[in-house]
Backbone as JSON Lines, residues from 0, in Angstrom:
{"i":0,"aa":"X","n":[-7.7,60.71,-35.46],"ca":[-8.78,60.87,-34.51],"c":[-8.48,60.04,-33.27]}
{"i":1,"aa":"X","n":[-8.57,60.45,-32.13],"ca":[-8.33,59.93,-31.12],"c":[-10.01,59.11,-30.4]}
{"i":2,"aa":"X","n":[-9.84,58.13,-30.07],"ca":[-10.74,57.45,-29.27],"c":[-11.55,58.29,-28.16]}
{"i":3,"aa":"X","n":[-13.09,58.22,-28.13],"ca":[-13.7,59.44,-27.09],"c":[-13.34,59.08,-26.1]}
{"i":4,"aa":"X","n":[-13.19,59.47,-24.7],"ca":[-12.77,59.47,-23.39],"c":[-14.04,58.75,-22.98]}
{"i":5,"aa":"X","n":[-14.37,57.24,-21.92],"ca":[-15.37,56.62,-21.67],"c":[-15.93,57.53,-20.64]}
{"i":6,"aa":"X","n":[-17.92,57.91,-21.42],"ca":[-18.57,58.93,-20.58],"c":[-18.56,59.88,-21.61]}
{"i":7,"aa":"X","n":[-17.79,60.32,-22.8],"ca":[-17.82,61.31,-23.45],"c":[-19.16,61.53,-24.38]}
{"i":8,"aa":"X","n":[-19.34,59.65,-25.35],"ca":[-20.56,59.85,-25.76],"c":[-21.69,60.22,-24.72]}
{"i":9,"aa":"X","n":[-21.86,59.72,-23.78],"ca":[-23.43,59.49,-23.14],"c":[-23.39,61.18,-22.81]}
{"i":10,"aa":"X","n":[-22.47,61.66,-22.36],"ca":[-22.5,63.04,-22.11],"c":[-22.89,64.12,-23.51]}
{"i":11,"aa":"X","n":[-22.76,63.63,-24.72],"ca":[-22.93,64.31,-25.95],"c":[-24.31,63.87,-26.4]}
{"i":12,"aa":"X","n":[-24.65,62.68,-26.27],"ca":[-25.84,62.38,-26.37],"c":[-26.98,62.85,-25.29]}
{"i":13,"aa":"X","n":[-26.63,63.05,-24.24],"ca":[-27.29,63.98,-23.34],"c":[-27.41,65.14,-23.9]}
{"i":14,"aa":"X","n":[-26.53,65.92,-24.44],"ca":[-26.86,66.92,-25.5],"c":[-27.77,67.34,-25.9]}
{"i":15,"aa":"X","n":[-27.21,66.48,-26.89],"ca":[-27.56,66.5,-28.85],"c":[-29.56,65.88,-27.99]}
{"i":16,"aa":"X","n":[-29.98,64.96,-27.4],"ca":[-31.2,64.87,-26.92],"c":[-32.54,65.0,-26.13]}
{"i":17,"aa":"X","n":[-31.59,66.4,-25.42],"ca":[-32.2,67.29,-24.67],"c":[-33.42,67.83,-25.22]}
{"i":18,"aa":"X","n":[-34.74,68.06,-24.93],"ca":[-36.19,68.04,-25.65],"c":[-36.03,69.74,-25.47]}
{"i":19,"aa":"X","n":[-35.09,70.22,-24.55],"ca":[-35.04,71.67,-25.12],"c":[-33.86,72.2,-26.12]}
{"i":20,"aa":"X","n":[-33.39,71.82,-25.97],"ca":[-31.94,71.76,-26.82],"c":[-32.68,71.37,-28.28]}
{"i":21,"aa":"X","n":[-32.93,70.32,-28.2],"ca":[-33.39,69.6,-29.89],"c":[-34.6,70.44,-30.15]}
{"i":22,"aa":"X","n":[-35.21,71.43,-29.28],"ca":[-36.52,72.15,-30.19],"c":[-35.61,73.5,-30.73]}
{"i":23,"aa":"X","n":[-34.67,73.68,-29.75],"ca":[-34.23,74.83,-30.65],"c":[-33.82,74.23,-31.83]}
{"i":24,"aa":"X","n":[-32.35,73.31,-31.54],"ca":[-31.83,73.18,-32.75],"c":[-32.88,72.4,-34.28]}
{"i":25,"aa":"X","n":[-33.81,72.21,-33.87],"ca":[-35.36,71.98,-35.03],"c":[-35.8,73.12,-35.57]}
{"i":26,"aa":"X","n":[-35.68,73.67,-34.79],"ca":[-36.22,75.01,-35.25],"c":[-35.39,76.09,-36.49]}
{"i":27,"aa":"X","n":[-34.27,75.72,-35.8],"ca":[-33.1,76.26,-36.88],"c":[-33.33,75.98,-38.4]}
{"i":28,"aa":"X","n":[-33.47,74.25,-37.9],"ca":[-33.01,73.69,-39.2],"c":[-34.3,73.45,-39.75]}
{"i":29,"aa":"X","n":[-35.7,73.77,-39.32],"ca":[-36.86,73.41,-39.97],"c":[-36.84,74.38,-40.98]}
{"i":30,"aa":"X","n":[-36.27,75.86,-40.95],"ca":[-36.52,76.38,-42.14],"c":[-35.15,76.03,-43.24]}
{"i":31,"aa":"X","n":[-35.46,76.85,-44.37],"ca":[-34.36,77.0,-45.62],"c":[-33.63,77.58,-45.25]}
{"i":32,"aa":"X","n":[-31.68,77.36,-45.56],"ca":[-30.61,78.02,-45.17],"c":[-31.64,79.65,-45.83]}
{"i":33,"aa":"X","n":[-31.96,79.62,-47.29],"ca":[-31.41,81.08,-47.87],"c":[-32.74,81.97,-46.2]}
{"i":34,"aa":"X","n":[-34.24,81.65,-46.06],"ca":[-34.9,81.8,-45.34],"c":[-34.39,81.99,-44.12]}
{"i":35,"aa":"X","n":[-33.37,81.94,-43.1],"ca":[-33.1,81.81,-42.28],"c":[-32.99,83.03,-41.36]}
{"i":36,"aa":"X","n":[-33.03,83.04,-39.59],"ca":[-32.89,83.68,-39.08],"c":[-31.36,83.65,-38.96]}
{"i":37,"aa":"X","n":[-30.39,85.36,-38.78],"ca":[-28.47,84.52,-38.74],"c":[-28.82,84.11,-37.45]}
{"i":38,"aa":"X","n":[-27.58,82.92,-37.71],"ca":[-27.4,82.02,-37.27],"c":[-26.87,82.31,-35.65]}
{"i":39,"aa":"X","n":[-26.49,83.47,-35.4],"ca":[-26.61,84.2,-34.2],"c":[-27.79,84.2,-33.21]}
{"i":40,"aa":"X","n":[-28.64,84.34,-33.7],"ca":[-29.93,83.93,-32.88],"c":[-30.22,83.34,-32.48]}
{"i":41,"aa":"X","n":[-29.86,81.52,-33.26],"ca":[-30.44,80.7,-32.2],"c":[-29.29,80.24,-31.57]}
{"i":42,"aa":"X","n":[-27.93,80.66,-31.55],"ca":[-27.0,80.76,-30.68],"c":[-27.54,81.11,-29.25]}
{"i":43,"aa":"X","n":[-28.06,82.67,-29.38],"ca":[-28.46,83.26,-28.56],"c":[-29.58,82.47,-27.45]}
{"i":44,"aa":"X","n":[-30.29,81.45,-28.47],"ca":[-31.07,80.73,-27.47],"c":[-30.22,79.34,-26.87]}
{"i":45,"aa":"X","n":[-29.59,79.03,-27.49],"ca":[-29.4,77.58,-27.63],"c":[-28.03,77.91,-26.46]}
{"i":46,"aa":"X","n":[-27.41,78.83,-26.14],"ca":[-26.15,78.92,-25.98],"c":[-26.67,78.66,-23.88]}
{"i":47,"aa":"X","n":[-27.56,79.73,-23.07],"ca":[-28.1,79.69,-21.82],"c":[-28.72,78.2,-21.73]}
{"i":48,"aa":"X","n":[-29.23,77.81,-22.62],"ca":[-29.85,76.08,-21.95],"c":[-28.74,75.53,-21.74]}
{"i":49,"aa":"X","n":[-27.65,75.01,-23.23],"ca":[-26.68,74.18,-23.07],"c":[-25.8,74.47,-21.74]}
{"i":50,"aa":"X","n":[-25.78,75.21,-21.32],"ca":[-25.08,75.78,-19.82],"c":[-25.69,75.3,-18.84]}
{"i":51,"aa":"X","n":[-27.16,75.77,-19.02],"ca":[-27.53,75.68,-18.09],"c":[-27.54,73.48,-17.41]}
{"i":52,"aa":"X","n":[-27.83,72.9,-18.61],"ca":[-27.67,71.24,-19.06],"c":[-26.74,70.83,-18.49]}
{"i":53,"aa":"X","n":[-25.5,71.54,-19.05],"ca":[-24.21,71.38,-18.89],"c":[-23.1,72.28,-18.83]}
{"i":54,"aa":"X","n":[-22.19,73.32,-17.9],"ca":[-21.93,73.71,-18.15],"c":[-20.86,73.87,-18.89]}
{"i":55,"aa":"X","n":[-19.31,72.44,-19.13],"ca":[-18.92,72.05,-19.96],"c":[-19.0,71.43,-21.42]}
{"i":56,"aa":"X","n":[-20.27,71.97,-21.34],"ca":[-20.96,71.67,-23.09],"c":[-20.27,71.73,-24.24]}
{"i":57,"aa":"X","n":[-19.13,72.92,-24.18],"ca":[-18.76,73.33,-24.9],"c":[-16.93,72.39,-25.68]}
{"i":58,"aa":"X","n":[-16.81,71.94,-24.29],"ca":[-15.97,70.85,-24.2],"c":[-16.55,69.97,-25.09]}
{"i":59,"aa":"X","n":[-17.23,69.53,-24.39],"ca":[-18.2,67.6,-24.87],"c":[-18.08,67.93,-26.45]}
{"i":60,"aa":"X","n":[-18.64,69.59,-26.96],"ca":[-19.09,69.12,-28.61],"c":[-17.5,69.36,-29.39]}
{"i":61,"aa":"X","n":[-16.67,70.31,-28.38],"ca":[-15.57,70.05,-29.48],"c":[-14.43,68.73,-29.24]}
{"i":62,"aa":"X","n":[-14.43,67.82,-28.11],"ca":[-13.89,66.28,-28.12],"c":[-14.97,66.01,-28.86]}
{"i":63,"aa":"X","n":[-16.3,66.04,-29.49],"ca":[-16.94,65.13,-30.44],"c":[-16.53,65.4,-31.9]}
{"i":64,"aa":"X","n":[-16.16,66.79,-32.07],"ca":[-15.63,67.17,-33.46],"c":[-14.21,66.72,-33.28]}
{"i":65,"aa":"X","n":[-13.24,66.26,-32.62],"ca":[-12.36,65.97,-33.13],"c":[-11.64,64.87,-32.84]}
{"i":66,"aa":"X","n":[-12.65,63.66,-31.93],"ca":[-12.45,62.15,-32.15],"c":[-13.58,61.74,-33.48]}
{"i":67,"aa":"X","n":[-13.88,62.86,-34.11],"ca":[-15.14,61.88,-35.56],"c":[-16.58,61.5,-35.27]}
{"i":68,"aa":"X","n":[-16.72,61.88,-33.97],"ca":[-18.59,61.46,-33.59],"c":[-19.57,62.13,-34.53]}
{"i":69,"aa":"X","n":[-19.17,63.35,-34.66],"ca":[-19.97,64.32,-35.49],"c":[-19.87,63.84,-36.67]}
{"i":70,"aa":"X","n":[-19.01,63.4,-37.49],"ca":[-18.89,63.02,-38.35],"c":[-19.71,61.91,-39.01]}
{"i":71,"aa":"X","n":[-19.4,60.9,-38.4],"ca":[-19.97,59.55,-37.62],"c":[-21.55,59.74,-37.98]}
{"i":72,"aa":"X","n":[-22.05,60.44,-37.36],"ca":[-23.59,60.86,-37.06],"c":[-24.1,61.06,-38.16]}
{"i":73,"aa":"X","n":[-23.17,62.44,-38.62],"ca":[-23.55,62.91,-40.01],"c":[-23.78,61.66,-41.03]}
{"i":74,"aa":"X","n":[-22.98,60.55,-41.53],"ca":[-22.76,59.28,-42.01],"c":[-23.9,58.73,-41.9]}
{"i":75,"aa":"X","n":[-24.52,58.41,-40.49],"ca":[-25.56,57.48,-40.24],"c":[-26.77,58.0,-40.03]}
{"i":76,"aa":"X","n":[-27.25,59.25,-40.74],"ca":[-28.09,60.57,-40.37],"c":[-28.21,60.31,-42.72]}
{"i":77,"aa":"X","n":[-27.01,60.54,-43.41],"ca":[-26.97,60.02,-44.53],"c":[-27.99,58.65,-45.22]}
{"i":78,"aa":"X","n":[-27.03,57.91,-44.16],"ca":[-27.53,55.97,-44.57],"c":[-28.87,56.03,-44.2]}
{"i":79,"aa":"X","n":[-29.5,56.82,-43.33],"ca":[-31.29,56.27,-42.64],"c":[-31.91,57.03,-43.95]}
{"i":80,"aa":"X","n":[-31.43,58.42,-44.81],"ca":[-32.06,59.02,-45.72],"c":[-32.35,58.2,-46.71]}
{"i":81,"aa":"X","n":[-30.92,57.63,-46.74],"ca":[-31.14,56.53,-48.27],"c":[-31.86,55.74,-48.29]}
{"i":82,"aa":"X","n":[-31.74,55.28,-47.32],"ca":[-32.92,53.87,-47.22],"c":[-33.85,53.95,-46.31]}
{"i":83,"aa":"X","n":[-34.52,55.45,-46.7],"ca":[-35.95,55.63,-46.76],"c":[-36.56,55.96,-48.27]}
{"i":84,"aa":"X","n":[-35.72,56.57,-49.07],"ca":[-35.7,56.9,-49.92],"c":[-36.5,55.54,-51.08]}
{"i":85,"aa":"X","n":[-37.63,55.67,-51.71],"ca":[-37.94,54.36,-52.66],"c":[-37.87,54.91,-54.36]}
{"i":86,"aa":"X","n":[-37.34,55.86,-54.39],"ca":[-36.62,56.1,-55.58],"c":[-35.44,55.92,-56.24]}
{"i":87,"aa":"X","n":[-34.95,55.28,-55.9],"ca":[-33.48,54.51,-56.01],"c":[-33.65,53.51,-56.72]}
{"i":88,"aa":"X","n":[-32.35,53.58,-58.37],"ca":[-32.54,52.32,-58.44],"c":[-31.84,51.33,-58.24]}
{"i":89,"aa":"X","n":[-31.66,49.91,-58.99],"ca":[-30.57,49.26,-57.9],"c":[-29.06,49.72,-58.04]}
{"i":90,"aa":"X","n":[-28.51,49.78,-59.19],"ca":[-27.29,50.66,-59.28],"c":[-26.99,51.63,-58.14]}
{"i":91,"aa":"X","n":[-27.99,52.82,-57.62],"ca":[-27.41,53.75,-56.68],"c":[-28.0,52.9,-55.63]}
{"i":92,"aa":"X","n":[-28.51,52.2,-54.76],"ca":[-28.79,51.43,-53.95],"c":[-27.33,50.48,-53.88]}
{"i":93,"aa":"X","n":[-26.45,50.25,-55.04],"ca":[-25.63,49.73,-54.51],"c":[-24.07,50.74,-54.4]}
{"i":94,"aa":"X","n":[-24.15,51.79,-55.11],"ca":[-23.52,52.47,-54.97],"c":[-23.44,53.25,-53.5]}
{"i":95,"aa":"X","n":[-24.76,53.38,-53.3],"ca":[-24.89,53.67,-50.99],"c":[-24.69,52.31,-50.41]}
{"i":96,"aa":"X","n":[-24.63,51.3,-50.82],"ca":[-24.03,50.35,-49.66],"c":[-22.27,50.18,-49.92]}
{"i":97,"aa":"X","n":[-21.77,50.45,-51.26],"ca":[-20.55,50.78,-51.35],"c":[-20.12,51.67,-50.43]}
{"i":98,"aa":"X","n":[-20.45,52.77,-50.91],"ca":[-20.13,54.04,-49.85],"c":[-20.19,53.99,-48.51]}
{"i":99,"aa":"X","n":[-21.07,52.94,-47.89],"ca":[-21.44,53.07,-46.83],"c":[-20.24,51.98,-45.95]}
{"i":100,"aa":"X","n":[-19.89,51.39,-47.01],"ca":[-18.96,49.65,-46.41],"c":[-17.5,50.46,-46.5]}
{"i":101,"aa":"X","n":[-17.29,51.49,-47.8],"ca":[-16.14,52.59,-47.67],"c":[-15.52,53.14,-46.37]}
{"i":102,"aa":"X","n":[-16.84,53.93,-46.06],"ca":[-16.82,54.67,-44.93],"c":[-16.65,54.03,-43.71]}
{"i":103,"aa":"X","n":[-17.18,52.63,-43.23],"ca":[-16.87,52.5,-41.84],"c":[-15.55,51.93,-42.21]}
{"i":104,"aa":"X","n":[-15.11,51.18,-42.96],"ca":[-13.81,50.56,-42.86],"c":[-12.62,51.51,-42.83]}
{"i":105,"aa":"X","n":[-13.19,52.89,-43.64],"ca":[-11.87,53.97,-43.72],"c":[-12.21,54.63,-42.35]}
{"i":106,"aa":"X","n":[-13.11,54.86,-41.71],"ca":[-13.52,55.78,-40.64],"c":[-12.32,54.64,-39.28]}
{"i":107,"aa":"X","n":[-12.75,53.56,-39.13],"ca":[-12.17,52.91,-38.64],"c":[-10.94,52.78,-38.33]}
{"i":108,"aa":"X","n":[-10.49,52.78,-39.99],"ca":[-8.82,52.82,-40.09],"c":[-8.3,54.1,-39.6]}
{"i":109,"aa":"X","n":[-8.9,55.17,-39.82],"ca":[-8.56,56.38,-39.4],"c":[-8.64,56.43,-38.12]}
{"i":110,"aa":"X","n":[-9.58,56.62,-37.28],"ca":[-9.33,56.01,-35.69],"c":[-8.65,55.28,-34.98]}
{"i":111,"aa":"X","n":[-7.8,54.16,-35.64],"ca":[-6.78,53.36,-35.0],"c":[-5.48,54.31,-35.22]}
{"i":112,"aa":"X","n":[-5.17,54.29,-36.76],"ca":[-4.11,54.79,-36.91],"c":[-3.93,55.88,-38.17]}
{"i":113,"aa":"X","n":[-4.1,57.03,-37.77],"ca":[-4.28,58.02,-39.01],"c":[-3.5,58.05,-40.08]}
{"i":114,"aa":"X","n":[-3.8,58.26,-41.46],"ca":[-3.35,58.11,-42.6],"c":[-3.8,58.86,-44.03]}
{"i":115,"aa":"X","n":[-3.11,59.38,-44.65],"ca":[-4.25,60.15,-45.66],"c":[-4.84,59.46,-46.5]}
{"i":116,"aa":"X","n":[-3.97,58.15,-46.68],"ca":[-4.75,57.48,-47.89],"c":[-6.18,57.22,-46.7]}
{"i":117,"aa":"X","n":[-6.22,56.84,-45.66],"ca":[-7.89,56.37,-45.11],"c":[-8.26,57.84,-45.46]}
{"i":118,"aa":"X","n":[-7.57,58.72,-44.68],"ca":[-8.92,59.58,-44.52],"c":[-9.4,60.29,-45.45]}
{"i":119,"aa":"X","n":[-8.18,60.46,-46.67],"ca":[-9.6,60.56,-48.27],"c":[-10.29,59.19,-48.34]}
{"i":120,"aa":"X","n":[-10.24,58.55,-48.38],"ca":[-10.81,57.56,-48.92],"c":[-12.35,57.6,-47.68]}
{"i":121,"aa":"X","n":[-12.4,57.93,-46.08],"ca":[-13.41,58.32,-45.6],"c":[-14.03,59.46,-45.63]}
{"i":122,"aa":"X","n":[-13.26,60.73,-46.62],"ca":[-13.88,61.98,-47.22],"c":[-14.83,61.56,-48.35]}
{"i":123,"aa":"X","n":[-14.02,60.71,-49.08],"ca":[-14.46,60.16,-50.44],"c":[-15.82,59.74,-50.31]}
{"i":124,"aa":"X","n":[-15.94,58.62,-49.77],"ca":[-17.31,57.77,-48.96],"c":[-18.21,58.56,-48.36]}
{"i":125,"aa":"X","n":[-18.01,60.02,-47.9],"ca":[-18.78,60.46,-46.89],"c":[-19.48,61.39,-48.09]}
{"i":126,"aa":"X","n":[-18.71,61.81,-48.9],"ca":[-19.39,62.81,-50.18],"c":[-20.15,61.91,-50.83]}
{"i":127,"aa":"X","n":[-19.81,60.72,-51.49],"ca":[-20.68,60.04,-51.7],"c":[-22.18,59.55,-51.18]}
{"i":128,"aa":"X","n":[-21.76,59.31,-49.87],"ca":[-22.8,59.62,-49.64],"c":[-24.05,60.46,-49.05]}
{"i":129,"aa":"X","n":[-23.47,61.24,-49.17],"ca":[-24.26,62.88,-49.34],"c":[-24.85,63.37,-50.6]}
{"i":130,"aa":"X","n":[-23.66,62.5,-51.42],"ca":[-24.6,62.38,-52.76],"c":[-25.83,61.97,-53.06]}
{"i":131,"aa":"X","n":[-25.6,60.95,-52.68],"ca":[-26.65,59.93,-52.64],"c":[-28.47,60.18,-51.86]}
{"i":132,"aa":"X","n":[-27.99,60.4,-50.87],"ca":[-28.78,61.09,-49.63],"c":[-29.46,62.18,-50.55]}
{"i":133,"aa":"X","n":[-29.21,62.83,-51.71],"ca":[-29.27,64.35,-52.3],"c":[-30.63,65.19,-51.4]}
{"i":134,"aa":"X","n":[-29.37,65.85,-50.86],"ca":[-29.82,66.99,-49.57],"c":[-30.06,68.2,-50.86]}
{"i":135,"aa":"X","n":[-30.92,68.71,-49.91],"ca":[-31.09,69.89,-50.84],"c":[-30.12,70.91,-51.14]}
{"i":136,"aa":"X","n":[-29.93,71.14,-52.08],"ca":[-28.66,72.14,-52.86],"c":[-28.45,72.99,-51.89]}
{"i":137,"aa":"X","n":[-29.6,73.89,-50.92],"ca":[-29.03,74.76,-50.13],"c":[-28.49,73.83,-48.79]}
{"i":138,"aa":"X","n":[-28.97,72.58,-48.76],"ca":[-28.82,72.52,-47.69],"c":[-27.22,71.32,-47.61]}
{"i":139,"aa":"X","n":[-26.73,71.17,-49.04],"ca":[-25.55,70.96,-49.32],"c":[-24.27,72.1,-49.23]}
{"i":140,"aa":"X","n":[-24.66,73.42,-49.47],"ca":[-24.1,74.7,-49.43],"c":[-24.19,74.82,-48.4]}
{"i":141,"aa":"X","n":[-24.67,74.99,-47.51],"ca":[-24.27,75.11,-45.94],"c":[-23.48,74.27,-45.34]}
{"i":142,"aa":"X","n":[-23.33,72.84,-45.66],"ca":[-22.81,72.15,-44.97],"c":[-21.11,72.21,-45.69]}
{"i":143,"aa":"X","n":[-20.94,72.7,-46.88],"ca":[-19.72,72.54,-47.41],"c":[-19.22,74.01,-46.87]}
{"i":144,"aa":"X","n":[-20.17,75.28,-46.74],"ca":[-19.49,76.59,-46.51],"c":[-19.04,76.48,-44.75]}
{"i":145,"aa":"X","n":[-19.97,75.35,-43.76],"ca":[-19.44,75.29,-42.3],"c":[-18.07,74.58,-42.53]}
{"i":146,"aa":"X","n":[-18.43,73.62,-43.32],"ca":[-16.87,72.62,-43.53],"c":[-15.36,73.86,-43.89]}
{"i":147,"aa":"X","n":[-15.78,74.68,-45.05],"ca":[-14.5,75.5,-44.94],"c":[-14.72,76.29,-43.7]}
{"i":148,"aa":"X","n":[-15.31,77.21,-42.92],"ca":[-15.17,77.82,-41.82],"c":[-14.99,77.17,-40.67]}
{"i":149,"aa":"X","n":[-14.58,76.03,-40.63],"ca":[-14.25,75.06,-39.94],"c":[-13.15,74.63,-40.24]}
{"i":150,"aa":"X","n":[-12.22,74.36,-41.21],"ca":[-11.16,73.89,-41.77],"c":[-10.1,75.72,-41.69]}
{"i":151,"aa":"X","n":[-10.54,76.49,-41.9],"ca":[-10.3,77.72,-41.63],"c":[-9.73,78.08,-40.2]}
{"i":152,"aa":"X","n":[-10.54,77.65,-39.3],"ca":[-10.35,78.07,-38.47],"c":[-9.53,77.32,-37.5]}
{"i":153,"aa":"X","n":[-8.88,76.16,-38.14],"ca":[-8.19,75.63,-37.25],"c":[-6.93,75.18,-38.37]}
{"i":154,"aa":"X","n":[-6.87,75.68,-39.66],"ca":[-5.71,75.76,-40.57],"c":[-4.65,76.33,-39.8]}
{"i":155,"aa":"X","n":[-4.3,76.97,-38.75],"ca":[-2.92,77.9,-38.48],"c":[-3.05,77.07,-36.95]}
{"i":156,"aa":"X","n":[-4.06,75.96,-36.42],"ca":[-3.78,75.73,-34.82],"c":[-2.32,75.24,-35.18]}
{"i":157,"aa":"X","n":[-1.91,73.99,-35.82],"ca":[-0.92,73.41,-35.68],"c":[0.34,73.96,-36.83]}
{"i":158,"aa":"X","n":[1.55,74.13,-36.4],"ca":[2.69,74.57,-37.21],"c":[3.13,73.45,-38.01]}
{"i":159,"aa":"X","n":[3.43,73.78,-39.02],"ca":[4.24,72.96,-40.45],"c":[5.18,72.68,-39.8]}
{"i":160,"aa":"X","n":[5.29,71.11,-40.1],"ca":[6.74,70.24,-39.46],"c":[7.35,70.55,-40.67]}
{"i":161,"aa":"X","n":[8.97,70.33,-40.43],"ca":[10.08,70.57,-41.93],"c":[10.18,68.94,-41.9]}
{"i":162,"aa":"X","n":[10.46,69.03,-43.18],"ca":[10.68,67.55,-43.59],"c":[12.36,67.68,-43.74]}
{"i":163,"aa":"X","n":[12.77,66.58,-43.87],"ca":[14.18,66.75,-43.8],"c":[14.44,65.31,-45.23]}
{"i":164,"aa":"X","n":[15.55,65.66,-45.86],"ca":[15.66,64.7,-46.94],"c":[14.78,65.12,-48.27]}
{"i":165,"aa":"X","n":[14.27,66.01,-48.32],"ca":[12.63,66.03,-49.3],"c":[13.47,67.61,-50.85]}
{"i":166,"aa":"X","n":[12.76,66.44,-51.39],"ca":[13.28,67.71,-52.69],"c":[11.49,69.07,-52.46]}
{"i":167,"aa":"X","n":[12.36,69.93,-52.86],"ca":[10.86,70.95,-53.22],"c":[11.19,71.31,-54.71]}
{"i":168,"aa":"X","n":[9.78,70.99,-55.13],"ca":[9.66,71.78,-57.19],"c":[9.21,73.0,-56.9]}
């Protein structure tokens, strides 16, 4: 993950906090995935404001998907659930501050200098705590079916380096 460009957050947070922007995107998400209008629709609304806001919008949210902001968010959108949550007992109360001490230190490491051991280990932490958080089943299924149509769709951007020296089984 590369470091955001200074100006990138305040410009995404201009966004993501736009009182028209955030009623659509409320609106989306106030109902149940299975309940839902497709997801085309509130494209259809959401797509003329963000332009109109900004017309590089479209920029801002994909440098936020791929320096980790979104990610990031998602994480600390997690941690405020948990600890609102007073059903917890201390075991998973400490199992979300595990997860949570996981995640910034691997999120971190991954931002300086990428690595797979961090960035399972900040996949690891981040499921955890989603666990934890326990989002509703549908609303866990949506977020894992965007994650593959997202991982999908950018599986073929970059070409397979050859390794050189390497046995294959």
């Amino acid at each position: 993950m590369k470091k955001p460009a200074v100006g990138q957050t305040d410009k995404l947070r201009e966004l993501t906090e736009h009182p028209e922007l955030r009623a659509v995107v409320e609106h989306y998400h106030a109902v149940k995935p299975k309940e839902r209008e497709p997801y085309g629709a509130s494209l259809e609304a959401f797509i003329p404001k963000a332009a109109a806001l900004s017309p590089d919008w479209r920029d801002i949210w994909e440098a936020a998907v791929r320096d980790g902001r979104i990610v990031r968010a998602l994480a600390k959108h997690f941690v405020a659930r948990i600890r609102a949550r007073s059903d917890l007992d201390e075991f998973e109360r400490f199992e979300a501050k595990t997860a949570e001490a996981d995640f910034v230190s691997s999120f971190d490491e991954v931002a300086e200098s990428p690595s797979a051991s961090a960035a399972f280990r900040m996949t690891f932490a981040f499921h955890e705590l989603m666990r934890i958080a326990k989002l509703d089943p549908d609303e866990m299924a949506e977020i894992a079916r965007q994650l593959r149509k997202d991982i999908a769709a950018h599986a073929g951007s970059q070409p397979k380096t050859e390794r050189t020296g390497c046995y294959r089984f």
